[in-house]
C-alpha positions as CSV (number, residue, x, y, z in Angstrom):
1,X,-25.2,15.6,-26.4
2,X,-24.6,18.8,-24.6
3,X,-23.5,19.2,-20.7
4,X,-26.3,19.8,-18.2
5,X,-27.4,23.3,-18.1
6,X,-27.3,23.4,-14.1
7,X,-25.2,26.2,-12.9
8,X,-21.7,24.2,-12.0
9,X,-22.1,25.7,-8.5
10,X,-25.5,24.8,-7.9
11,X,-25.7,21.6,-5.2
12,X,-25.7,17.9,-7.3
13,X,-27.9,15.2,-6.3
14,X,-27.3,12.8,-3.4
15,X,-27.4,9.3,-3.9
16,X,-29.0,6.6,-1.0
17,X,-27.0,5.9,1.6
18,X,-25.8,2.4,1.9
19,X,-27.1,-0.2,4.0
20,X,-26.1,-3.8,5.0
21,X,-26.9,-6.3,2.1
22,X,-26.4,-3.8,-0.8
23,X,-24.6,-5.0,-3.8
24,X,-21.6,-2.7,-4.9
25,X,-19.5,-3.3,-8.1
26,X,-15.6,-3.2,-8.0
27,X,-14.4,-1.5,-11.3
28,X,-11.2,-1.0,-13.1
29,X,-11.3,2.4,-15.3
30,X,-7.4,3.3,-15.2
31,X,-4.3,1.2,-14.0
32,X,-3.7,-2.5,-13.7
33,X,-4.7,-4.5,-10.6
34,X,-3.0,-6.3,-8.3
35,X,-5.6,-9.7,-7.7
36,X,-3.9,-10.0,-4.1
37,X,-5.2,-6.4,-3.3
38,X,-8.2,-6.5,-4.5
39,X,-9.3,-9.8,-2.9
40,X,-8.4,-8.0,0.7
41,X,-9.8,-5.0,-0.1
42,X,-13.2,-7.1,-1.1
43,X,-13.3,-8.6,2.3
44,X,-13.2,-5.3,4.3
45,X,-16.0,-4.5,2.4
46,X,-17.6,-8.1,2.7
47,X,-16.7,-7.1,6.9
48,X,-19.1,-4.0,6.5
49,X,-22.1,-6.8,5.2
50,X,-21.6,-5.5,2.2
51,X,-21.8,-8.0,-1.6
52,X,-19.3,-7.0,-3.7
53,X,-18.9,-8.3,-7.5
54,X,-16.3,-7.9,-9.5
55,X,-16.9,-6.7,-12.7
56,X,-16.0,-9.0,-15.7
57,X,-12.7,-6.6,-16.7
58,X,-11.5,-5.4,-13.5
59,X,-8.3,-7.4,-13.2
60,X,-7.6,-7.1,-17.2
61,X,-4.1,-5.5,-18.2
62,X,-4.0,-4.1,-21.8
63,X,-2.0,-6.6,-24.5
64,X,0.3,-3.5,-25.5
65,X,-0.3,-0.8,-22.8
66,X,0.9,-2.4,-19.7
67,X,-0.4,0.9,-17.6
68,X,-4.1,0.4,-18.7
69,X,-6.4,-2.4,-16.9
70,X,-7.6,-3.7,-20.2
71,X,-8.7,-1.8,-23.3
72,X,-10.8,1.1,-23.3
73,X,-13.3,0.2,-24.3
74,X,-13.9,-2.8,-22.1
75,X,-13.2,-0.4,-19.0
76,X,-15.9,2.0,-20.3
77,X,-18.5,-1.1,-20.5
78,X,-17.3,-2.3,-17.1
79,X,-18.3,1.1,-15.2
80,X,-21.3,1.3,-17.7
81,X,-23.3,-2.0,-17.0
82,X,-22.5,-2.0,-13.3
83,X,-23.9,1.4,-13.0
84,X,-27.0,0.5,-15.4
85,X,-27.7,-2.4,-13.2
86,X,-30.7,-1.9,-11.4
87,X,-29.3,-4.2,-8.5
88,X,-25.9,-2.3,-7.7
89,X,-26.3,0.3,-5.2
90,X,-22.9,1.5,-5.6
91,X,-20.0,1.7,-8.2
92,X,-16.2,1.7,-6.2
93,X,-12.9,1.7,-8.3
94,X,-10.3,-0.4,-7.6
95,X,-7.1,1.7,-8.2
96,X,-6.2,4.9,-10.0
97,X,-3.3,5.2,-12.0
98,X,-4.1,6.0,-15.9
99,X,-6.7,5.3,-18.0
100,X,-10.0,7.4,-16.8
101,X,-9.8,10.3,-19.4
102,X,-9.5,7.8,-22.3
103,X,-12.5,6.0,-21.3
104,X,-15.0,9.0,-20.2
105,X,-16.1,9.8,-23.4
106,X,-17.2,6.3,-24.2
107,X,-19.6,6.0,-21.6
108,X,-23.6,6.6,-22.8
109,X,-24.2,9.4,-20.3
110,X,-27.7,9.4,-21.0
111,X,-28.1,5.2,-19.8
112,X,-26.2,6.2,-16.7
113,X,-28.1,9.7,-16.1
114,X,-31.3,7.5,-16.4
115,X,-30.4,4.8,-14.5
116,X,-30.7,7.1,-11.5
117,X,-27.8,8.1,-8.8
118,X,-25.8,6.2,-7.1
119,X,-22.6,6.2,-4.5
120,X,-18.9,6.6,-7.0
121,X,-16.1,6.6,-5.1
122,X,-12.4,6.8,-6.1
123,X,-9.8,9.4,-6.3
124,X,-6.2,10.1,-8.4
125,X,-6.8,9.5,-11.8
126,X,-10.3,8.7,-11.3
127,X,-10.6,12.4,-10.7
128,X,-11.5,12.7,-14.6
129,X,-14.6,10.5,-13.8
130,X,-15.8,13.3,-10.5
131,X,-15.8,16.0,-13.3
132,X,-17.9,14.2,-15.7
133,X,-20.7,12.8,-13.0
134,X,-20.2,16.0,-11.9
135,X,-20.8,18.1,-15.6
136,X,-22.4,15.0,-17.6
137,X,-24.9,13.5,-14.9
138,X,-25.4,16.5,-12.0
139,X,-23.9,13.9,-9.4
140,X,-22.6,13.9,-6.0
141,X,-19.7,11.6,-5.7
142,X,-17.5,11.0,-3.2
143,X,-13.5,11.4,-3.3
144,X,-12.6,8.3,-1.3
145,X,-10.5,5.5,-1.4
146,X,-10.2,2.6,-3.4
147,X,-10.4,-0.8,-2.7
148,X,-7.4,-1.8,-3.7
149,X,-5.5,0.9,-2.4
150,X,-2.6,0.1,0.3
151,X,-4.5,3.0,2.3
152,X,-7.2,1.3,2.5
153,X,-5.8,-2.0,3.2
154,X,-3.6,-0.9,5.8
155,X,-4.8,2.6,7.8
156,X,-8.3,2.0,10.0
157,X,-9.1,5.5,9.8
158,X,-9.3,5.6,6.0
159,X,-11.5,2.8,6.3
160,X,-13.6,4.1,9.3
161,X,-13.8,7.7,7.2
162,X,-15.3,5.7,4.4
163,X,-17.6,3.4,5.8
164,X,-19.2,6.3,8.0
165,X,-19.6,8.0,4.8
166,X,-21.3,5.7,3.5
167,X,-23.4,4.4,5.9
168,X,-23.7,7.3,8.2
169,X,-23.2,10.4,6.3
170,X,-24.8,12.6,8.9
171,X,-21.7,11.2,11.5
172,X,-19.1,12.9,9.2
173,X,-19.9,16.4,7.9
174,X,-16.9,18.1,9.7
175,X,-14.2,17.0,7.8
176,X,-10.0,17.6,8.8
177,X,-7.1,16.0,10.6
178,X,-5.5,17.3,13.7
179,X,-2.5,18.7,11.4
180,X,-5.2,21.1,9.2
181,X,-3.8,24.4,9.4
182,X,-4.2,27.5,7.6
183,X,-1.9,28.7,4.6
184,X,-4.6,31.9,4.4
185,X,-7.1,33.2,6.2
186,X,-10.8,33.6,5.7
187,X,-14.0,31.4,5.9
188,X,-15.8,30.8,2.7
189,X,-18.9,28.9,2.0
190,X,-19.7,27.2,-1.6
191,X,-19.7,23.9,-3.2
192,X,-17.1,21.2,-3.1
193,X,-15.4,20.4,-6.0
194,X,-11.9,18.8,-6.8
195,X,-9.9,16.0,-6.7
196,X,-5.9,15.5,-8.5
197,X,-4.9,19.1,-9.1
198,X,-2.8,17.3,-12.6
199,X,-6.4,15.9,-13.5
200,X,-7.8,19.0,-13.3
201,X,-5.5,21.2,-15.3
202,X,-5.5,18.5,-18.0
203,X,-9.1,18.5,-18.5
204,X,-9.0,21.8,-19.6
205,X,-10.3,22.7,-23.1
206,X,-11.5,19.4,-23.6
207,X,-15.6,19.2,-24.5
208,X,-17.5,18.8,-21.4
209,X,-14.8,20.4,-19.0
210,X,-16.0,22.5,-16.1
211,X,-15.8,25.9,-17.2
212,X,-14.4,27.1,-13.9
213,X,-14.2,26.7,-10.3
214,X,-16.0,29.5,-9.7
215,X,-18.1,29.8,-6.6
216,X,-16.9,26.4,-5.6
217,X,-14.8,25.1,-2.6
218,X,-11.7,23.9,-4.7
219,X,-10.1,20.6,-3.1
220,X,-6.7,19.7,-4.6
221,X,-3.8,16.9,-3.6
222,X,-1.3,15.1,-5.9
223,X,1.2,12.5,-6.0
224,X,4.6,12.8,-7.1
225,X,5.1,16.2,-8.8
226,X,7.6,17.9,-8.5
227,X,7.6,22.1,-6.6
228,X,8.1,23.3,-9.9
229,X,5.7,20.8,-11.7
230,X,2.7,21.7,-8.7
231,X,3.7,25.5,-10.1
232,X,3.1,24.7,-13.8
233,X,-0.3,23.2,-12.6
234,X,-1.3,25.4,-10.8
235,X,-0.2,28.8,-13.1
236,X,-1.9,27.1,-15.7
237,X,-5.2,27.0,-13.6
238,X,-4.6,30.9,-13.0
239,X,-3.6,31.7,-16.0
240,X,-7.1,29.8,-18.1
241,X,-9.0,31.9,-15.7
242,X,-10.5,28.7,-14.4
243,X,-9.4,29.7,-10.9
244,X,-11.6,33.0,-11.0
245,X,-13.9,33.4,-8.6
246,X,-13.2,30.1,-6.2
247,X,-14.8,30.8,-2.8
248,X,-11.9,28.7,-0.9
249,X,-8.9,26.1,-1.3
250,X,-8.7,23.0,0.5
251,X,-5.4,21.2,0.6
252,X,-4.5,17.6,0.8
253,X,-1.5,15.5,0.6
254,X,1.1,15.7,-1.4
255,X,3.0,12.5,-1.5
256,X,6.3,12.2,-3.2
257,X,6.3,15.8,-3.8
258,X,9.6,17.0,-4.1
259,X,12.9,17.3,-1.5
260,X,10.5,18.6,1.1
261,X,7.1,19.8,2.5
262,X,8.4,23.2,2.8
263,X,9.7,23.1,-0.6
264,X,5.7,22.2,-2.0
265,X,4.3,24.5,0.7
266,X,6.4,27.5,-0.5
267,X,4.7,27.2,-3.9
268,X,1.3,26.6,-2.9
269,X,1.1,29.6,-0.8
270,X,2.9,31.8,-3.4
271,X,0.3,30.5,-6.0
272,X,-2.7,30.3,-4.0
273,X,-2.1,33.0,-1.3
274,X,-2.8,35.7,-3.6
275,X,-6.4,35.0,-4.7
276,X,-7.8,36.6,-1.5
277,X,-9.6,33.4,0.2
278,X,-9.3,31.0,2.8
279,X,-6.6,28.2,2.1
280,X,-6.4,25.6,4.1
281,X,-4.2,22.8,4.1
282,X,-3.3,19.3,5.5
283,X,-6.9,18.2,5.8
284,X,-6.3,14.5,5.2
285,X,-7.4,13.6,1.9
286,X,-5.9,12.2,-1.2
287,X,-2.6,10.1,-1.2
288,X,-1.4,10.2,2.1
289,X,-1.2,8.1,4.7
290,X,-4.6,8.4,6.3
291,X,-7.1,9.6,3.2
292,X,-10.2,10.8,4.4
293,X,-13.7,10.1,2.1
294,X,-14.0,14.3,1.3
295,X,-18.1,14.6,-1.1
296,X,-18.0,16.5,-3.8
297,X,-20.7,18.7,-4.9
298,X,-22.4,19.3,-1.5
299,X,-22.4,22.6,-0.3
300,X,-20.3,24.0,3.1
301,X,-18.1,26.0,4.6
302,X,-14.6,26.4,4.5
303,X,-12.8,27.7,8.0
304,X,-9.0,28.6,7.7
305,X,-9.9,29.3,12.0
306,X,-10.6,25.9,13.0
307,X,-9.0,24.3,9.8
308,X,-12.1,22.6,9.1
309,X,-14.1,21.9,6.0
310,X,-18.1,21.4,7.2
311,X,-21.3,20.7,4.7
312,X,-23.9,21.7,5.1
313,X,-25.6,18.8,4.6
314,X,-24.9,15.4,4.8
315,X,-23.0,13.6,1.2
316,X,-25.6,10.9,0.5
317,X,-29.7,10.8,1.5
């Protein structure tokens, strides 16, 4: 099976919106899951009249490797049949962690392709799973969080940025916190792409990796690297040449990140500021305290002015 031929800058397809009464699948593709979470992260989604259903695996933990929520190859049928099934409108992970890049490959990407599109939301480790809707199946998806996640759980404007998202895409195309600010200047327009900058660099030279950001609005975060770690990363993105060409650089958080923000902001801008576009960071997605639902694969604009990121058009039909 060879990767769509679709220019990896061209707009993916939009799934359906959501509406009350649609069935959504909880999955586990990476880390171990905490029952207690997931039970109150299933009831703020019960709260939006949504039906959830577990799938069969999701609370699983691997007999040997305690980091994986079950084998592989049950994770892979677990994401697989819910996203086959004809009555699931929507496929949400549970947690990140580990795991996603050792199941990918074991999906049938021509099942899921044909089983049409749907919502995926997740972010962190399920970052390996954007890339290959993304590549495999041509797929808007939606960096969000998950339902298990303490963010969710605890911060109403993580939820609120979700559920809009879902529900009422058209309600949150300008997308930023009050702290977005501009590490360079410029305003760029191209296609969002992105997720865990780690995820990224480590699914390069594998089979069905993007060939490069090119063209593409690149949005990045991470949790617990270290300055000269985020460096490594990111040199490694330069150096590949998979940076070439990106229109614009949105920055998330960057939790557990070294002694200091300065400290992780001093590398970013010394890696980043020199490949002449618009940077802008602290827009409120990925580990943070507040992580805002960011689409990926929609075109729009990034504006290092206002701090903004806006699509063009809305993330789901």
């Amino acid at each position: 099976m060879t990767p769509l031929s679709t220019p990896r800058t061209a707009p993916l397809t939009r799934p359906a919106r959501l509406r009350q009464g649609d069935r959504v699948a909880v999955v586990s593709p990476s880390g171990p899951v905490p029952a207690d979470r997931l039970d109150a992260g299933l009831a703020v989604l019960r709260g939006w009249d949504l039906d959830p259903v577990v799938a069969p695996h999701a609370l699983d933990v691997h007999p040997r490797l305690g980091y994986l929520a079950g084998t592989d190859a049950d994770r892979a049928r677990d994401l697989q049949e819910a996203w086959c099934d004809p009555s699931v409108s929507a496929v949400l992970c549970a947690r990140g962690g580990y795991g996603a890049q050792r199941m990918a490959d074991l999906l049938d990407w021509n099942a899921m392709r044909a089983a049409g599109p749907k919502v995926f939301v997740g972010y962190s480790d399920i970052t390996a799973l954007h890339e290959a809707f993304a590549v495999r199946a041509g797929l808007v998806t939606l960096h969000g969080p998950m339902t298990a996640a303490l963010t969710f759980l605890k911060d109403p404007r993580t939820q609120e940025s979700l559920r809009a998202t879902l529900f009422e895409p058209e309600s949150v195309r300008t997308l930023g916190l009050e702290t977005a600010r501009a590490l360079a200047p410029g305003r760029a327009r191209g296609i969002t792409l992105g997720g865990c900058v780690s995820l990224l660099a480590a699914d390069l030279g594998t089979p069905y990796a993007r060939p490069s950001a090119a063209g593409g609005l690149l949005m990045i975060e991470d949790i617990g690297e270290e300055p000269y770690r985020i460096d490594r990363i990111l040199t490694q993105l330069l150096r590949s040449g998979w940076l070439d060409g990106v229109a614009g650089v949105g920055l998330g958080s960057w939790a557990e990140c070294g002694p200091s923000a300065s400290a992780v902001r001093a590398v970013l801008a010394d890696r980043l500021g020199g490949l002449g576009v618009p940077v802008v960071e602290e827009l409120g997605f990925g580990h943070g305290e507040t992580a805002l639902t960011v689409p990926l694969g929609v075109p729009g604009v990034l504006d290092a002015e206002s701090a903004t990121l806006t699509l063009d058009l809305p993330a789901l039909t």
